[in-house]
N, C-alpha and C positions, 0 to 999 in steps of 0.2 A: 612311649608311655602306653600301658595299659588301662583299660577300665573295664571290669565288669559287671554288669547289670542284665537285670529281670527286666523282660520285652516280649507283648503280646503282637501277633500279628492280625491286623483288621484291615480287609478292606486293600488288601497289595500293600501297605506299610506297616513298618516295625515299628511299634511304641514304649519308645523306654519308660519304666515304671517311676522313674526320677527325673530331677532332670539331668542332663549333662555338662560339663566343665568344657566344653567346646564352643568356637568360637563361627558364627553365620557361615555358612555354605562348608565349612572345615570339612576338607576331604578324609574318609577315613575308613580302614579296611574290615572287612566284619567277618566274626566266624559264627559258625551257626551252630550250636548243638542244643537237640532237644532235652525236657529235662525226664527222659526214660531212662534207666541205669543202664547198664551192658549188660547183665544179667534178664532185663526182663527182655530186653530186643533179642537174647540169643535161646532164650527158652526154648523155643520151636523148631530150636535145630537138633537140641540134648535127647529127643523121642522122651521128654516130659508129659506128660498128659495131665497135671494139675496147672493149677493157676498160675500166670506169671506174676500175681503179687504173692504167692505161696514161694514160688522159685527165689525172688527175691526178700523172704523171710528168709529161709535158709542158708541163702549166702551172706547174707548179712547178719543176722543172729550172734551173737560172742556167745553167747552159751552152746551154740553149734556149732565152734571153730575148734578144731581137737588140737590145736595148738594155744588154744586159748582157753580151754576147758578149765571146770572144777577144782 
């Protein structure tokens, strides 16, 4: 089974924002990903000089997709 949820880390422990469908001590395997897009962690490598919420306007944009254009 999968579950995925929004979790703040405080203090050395992960806080799920709900609660969970798990049962005392239930062992279980975790993946970690922040919520930065790929776009904006890879800006710095493109020789971009503007903003990484600029970089991630542009790639996301549909009016800026020329496959997806007008």
């Amino acid at each position: 089974m999968a579950i995925v949820v929004q979790a703040t880390y405080e203090n050395g422990v992960l806080k799920p924002t709900q609660p969970l469908p798990l049962a005392e001590h239930q062992k279980v395997q975790v993946t970690i990903r922040t919520g930065t897009s790929a776009i904006v962690q890879a800006y710095g490598i493109m020789g971009w000089t503007g903003s990484a919420e600029l970089a991630d306007y542009f790639a996301r944009d549909p009016e800026l997709d020329p496959l997806e254009g007008p």
